[in-house]
C-alpha positions in Angstrom: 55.8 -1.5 81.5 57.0 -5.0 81.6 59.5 -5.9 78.5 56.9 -8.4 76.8 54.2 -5.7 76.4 56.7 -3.4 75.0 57.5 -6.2 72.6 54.1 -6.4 72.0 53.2 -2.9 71.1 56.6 -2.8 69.1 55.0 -5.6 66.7 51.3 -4.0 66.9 52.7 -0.9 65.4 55.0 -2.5 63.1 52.0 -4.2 61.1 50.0 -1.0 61.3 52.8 1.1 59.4 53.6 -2.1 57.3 49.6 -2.1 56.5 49.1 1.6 56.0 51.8 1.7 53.4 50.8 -1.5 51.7 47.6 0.6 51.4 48.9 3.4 50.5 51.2 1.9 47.8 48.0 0.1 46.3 46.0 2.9 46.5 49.3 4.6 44.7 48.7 1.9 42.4 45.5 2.0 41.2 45.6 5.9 40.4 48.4 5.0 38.0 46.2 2.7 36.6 43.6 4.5 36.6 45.7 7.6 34.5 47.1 5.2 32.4 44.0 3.9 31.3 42.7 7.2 31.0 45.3 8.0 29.1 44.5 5.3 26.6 41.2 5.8 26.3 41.7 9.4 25.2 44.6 8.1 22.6 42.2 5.4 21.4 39.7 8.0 21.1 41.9 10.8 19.4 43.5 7.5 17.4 40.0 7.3 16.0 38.8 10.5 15.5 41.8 10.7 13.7 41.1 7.3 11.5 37.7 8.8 10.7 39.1 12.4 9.6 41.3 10.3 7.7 38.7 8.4 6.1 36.5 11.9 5.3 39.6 12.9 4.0 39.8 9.6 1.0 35.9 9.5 0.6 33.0 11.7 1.1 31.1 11.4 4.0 27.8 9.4 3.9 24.7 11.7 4.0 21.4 11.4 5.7 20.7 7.8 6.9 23.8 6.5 6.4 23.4 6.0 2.5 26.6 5.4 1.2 27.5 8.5 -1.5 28.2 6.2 -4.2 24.5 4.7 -4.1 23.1 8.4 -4.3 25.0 9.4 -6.9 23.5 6.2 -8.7 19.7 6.6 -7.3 20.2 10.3 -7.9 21.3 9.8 -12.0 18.7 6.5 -12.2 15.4 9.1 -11.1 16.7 11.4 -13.8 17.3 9.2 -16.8 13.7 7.2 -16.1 12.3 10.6 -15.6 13.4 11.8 -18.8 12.4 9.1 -20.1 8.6 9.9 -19.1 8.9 13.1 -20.0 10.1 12.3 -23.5 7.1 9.9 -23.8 5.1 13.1 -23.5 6.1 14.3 -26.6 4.3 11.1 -28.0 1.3 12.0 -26.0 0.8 15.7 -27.6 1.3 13.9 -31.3 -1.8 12.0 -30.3 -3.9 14.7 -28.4 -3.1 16.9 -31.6 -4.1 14.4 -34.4 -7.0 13.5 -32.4 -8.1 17.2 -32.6 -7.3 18.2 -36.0 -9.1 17.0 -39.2 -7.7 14.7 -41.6 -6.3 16.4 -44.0 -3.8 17.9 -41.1 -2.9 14.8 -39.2 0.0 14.1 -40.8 1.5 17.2 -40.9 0.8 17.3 -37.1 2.8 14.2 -36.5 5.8 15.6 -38.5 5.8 18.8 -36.4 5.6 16.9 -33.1 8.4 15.0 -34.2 10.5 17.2 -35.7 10.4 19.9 -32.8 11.3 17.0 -30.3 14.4 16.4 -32.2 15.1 20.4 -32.7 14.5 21.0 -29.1 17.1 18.6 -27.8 19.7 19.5 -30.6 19.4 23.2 -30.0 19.4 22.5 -25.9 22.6 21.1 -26.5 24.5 23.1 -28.9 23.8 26.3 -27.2 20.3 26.1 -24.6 21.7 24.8 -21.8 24.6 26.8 -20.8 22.3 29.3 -21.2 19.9 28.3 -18.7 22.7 26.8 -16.3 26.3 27.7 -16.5 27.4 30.6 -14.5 24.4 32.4 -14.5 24.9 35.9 -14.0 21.0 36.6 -12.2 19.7 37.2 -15.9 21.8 34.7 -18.5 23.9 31.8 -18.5 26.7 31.3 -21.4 27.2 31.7 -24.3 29.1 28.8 -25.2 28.3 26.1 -27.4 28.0 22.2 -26.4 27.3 20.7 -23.2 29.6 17.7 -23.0 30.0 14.9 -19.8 32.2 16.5 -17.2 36.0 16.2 -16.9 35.2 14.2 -13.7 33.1 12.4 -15.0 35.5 11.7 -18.2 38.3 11.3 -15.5 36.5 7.9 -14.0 35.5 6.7 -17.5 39.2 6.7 -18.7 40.9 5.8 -15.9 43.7 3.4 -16.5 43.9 0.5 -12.9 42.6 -0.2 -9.9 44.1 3.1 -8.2 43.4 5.9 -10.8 39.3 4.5 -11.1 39.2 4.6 -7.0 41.2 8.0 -7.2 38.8 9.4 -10.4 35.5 8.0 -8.4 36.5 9.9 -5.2 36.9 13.1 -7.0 33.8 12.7 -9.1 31.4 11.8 -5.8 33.0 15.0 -3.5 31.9 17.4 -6.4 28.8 15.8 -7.7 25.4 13.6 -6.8 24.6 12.6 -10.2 26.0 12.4 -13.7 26.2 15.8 -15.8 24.2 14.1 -18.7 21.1 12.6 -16.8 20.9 16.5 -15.7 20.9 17.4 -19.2 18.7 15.2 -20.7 16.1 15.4 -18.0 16.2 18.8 -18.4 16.0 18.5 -22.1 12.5 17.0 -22.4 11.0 19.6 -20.9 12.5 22.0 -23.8 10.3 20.5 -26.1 7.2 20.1 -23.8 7.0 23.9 -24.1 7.5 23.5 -27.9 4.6 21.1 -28.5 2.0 23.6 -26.8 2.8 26.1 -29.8 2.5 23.2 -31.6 -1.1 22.1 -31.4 -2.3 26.1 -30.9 -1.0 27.0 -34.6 -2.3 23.8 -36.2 -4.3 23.4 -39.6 -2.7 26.6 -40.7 0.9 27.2 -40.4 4.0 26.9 -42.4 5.6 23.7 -41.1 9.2 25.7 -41.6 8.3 28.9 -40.1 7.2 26.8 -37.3 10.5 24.8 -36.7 12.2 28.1 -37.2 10.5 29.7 -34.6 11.1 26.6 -32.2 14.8 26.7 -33.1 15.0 30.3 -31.4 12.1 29.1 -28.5 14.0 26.1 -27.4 17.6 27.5 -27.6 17.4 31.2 -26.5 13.7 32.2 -25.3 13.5 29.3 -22.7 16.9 29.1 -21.7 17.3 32.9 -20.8 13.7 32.8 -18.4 14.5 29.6 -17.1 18.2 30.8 -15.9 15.8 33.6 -13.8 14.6 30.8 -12.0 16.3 27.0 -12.1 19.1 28.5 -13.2 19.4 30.1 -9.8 19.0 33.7 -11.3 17.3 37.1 -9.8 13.5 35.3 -9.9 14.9 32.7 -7.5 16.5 35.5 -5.5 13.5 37.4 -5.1 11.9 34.1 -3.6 10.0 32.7 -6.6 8.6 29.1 -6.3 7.9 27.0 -9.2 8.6 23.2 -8.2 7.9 22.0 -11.7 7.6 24.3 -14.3 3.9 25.6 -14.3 5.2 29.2 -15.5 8.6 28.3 -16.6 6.9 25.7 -19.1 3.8 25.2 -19.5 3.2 29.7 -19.4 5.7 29.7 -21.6 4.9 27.6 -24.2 1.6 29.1 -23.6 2.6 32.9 -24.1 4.5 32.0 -27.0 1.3 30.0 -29.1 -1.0 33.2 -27.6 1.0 35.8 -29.5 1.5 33.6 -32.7 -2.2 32.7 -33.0 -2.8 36.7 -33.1 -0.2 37.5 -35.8 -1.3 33.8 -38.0 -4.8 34.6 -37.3 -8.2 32.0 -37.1 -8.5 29.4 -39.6 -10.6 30.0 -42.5 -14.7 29.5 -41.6 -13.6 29.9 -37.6 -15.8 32.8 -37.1 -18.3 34.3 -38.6 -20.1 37.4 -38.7 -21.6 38.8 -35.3 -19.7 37.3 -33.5 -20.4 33.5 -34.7 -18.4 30.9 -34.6 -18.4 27.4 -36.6 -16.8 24.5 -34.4 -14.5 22.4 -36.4 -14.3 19.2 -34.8 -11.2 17.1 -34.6 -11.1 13.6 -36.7 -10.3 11.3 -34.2 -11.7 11.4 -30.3 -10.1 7.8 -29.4 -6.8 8.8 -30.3 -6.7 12.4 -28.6 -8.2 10.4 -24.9 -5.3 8.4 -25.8 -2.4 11.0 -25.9 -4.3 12.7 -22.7 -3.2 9.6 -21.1 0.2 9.4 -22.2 0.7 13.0 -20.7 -0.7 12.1 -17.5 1.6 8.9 -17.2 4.4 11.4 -18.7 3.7 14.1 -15.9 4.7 11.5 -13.1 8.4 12.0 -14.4 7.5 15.7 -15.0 6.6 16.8 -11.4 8.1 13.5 -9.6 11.4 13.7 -11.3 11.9 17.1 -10.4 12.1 16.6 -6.9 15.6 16.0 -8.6 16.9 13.7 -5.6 16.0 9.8 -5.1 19.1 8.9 -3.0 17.7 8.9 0.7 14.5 8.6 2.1 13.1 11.9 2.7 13.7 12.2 -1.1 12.0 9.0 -1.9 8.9 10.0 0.6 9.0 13.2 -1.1 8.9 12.4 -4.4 5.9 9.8 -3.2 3.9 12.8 -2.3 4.4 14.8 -5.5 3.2 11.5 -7.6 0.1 11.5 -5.4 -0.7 15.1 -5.8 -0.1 15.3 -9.4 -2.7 11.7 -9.5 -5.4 13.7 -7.5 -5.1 17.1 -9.0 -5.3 15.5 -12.8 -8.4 13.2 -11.6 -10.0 16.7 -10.1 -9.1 18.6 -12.9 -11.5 15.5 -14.8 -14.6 15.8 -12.2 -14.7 19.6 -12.3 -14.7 19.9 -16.2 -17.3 17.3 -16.6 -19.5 18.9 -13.9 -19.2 22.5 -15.0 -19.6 21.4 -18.8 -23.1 19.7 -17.7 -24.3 22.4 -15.8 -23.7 25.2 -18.3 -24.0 23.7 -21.6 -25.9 20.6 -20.6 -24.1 18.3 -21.6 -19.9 16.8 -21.1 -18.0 18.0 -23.7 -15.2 15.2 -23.9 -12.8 17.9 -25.6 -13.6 19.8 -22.0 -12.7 16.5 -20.2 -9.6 16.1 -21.8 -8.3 19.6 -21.0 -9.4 19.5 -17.8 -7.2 16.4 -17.0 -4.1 18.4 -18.9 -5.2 21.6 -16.5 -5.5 20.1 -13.3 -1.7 18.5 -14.6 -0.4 22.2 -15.4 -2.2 23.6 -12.2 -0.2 21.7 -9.5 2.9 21.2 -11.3 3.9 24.6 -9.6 3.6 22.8 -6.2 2.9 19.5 -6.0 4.7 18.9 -2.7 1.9 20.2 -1.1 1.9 17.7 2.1 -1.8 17.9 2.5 -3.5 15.9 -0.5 -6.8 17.5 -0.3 -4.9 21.1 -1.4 -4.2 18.8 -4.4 -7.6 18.0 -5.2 -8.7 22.0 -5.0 -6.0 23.1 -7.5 -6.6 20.3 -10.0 -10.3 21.1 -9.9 -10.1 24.9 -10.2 -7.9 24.4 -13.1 -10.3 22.4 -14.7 -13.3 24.4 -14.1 -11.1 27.3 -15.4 -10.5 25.1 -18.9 -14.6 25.3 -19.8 -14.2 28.9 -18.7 -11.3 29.7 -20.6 -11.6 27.9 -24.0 -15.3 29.8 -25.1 -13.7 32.8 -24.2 -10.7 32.7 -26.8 -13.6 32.0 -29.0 -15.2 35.3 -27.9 -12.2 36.8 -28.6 -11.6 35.2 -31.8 -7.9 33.8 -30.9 -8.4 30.3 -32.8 -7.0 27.6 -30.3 -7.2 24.2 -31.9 -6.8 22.2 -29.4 -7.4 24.5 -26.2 -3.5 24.8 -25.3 -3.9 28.4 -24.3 -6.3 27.5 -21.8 -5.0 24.2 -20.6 -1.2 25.6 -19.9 -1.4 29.3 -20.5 -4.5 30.1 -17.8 -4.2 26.9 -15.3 -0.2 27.7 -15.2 -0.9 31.0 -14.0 -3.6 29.6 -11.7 -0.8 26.8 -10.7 1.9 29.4 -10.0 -0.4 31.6 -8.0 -1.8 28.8 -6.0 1.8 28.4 -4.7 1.5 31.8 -3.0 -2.4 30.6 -1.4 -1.5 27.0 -0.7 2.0 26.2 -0.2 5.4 28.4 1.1 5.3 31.2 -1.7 4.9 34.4 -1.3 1.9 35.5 -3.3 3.4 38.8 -4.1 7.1 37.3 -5.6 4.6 34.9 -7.4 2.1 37.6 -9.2 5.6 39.6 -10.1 7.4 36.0 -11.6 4.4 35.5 -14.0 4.4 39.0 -15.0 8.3 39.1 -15.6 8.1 36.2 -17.6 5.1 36.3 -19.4 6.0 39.8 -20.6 9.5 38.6 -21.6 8.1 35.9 -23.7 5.5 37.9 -25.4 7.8 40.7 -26.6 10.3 38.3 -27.9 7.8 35.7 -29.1 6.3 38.9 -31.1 9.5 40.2 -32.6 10.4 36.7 -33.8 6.8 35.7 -35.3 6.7 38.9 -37.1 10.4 39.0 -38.4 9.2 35.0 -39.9 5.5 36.9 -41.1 7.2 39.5 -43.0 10.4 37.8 -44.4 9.3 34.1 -45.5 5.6 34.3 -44.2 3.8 32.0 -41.8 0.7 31.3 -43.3 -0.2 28.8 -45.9 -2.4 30.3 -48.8 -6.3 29.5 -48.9 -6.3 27.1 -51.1 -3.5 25.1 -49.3 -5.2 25.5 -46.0 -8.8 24.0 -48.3 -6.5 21.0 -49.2 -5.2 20.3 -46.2 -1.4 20.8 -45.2 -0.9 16.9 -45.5 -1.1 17.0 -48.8 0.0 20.7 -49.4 3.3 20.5 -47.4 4.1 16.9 -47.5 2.4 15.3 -49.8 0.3 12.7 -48.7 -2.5 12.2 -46.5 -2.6 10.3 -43.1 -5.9 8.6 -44.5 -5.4 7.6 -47.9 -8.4 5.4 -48.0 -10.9 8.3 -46.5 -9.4 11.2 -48.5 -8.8 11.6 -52.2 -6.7 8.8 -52.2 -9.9 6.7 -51.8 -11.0 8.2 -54.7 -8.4 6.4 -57.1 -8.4 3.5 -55.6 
């Protein structure tokens, strides 16, 4: 081969090697690149998983939907104080339900009761009631302990002293709570006396007003602390599976067992009934004024049932708690239309006393379950419980059990109804349901029986004949609601 072509080849295979490791080298290259950006992607990521654990670690995490916890923990403590509130309005509501009903000559007796077992109801709740129903409950009781103060987070974040210890105290407080201790309290509370003011308006015209607040004294801090632990208190009713969403049974039963078995042992008002089996209506003074306290409960009940979805800080809880206000609207408006309807068609005409229980029944009926997510379901619990009113309220007649205002019927019978219809309509198990009413209705009478007797045969519970003629306004207070229609008028 001539010299030249060697030459030639000599060069051609020079750049080939001179190529092949340039593109090796590059090739080199890039996979160190590619490693080392590897490598830094899975430091940036580590870096902030690490950040965020970090971050869990100073704050709680956000919940559902991103709401910061902060903002629950304020929406959460906001539902329960304006529910409360509501609910506390209520109390207003069976003041002027139960002086509608009553004659004159009780109305102002009525009004002290109302008031006075509102205020008894929330002092004994706190002194003693509500560790009972809620502190380490044992599957049958709470504590015995007595006052239910703020907690020491909670006190923790209110004293803090700087910048640092408030950030420090809040971060504490929101990684062991959603709400503040107190809005718990004093939604929970209200409802105490709720059960109170059924006994209320059943025992009217004749009893004792001390006996009375007596007997609400042990009611509102023992009898309804102790069931209510089997249940919200997370006791062996909840266990077992028992669903009652509002308090159809651990309220409204309640209240209603306890006026049931102290209208047997007071016994009818003088002139009730008669002989064979008569018996002489004895119509309340003021109609306008009891419509008006049968709507104060129904705008009361939308903090009764709403409230205790117990939650308002994300938006399943807000659509929640929308359908519970629908349901309970519905069910109270059925509970209206049934009564009227069955009144006509059995007694020919509607009975506005009827009407107004029927709204309170179709209330009690779906406070049990009123996040039923069909409406309609709503609408056929309200109305049986009002059809079940005009059913129920002749028949304590029959069986001479003097009701002044129908409370037995209106929260006794539709809260059973109400409790049951969880078991037909909603997730309960009809069974566990049927066994919680019985447990707790044969826990309240027994009790409610031991304490109305130990009352009837120690101080007494019945005002004499003569004082019951008079009226208790004048007998026990003193004066008359309406001077200028009673004997007042008469020296004026």
């Amino acid at each position: 081969m001539h010299l030249l072509d060697l030459k030639h080849w000599g060069v051609v295979v020079a750049a080939a090697i001179i190529s092949l490791m340039a593109w090796m080298g590059t090739a080199a290259a890039q996979d160190a690149t590619d490693e080392t950006e590897t490598a830094v992607e899975e430091t940036t990521e580590e870096t902030g998983e690490a950040v965020e654990a970090a971050a869990e670690e100073e704050a709680p995490a956000e919940a559902l939907g991103g709401v910061p916890i902060e903002s629950q923990f304020v929406f959460n403590t906001f539902s329960f104080l304006v529910a409360g509130v509501l609910v506390m309005w209520m109390a207003a509501g069976f003041a002027m339900l139960e002086s509608g009903l009553v004659r004159t000559k009780n109305t102002a007796a009525i009004c002290l009761k109302n008031i006075a077992l509102y205020s008894v109801a929330g002092i004994m709740y706190y002194l003693i009631g509500y560790d009972l129903m809620y502190t380490d409950v044992s599957g049958y009781i709470g504590t015995f302990s007595l006052f239910y103060n703020p907690s020491e987070l909670e006190l923790n974040l209110l004293n803090a002293d700087g910048d640092e210890a408030s950030a420090a105290a809040l971060t504490a407080l929101l990684g062991e709570s959603s709400y503040a201790s107190m809005s718990d309290w004093f939604f929970q509370m209200v409802f105490v006396a709720t059960a109170a003011s059924i006994v209320s308006g059943t025992l009217a015209e004749r009893i004792k007003v001390w006996p009375f607040i007596l007997f609400t004294v042990i009611l509102t801090g023992i009898l309804y602390p102790i069931q209510g632990s089997w249940t919200w208190g997370q006791g062996w009713l909840t266990e077992a599976g028992f669903s009652d969403f509002a308090g159809s049974t651990i309220v409204h039963s309640v209240g209603g067992w306890a006026a049931l078995t102290g209208a047997i042992f007071l016994g009818a008002r003088r002139g009730k009934f008669g002989a064979n089996g008569a018996v002489h209506p004895m119509p309340g003074a003021n109609l306008p004024l009891a419509t008006l306290g049968t709507f104060i409960l129904w705008l009361g009940w939308f903090g009764f049932n709403g409230g205790s979805q117990l939650a308002l800080g994300t938006a399943l809880d807000a659509s929640a708690m929308a359908i519970v206000f629908v349901n309970t609207n519905l069910a109270a408006a059925a509970g209206v239309v049934a009564a009227m309807a069955v009144a006509q068609v059995v007694y020919r005409r509607m009975d506005l006393t009827f009407v107004l229980n029927g709204a309170i029944a179709g209330l009690v009926s779906i406070t049990a379950g009123p996040d039923l997510q069909n409406h309609f379901m709503a609408i056929i619990v309200g109305a049986i419980g009002g059809v079940l009113v005009v059913i129920s309220v002749p028949l304590m007649d029959k069986l001479k059990i003097d009701d002044v205002v129908g409370a037995i019927s209106a929260h006794l019978v539709a809260g059973i109804w109400g409790t049951l219809a969880v078991g037909i309509f909603g997730g309960g198990d009809l069974g566990v349901q049927i066994m919680g009413i019985a447990a707790v209705g044969a826990f309240m009478v027994v009790t409610s029986a031991i304490v109305w007797l130990a009352l009837k045969y120690t101080i007494g519970i019945r005002v004499s004949e003569e004082e019951e003629e008079l009226g208790l306004d004048k007998t026990e207070l003193g004066l008359e609601a309406y001077p200028e229609f009673g004997q007042g008028s008469q020296r004026v």
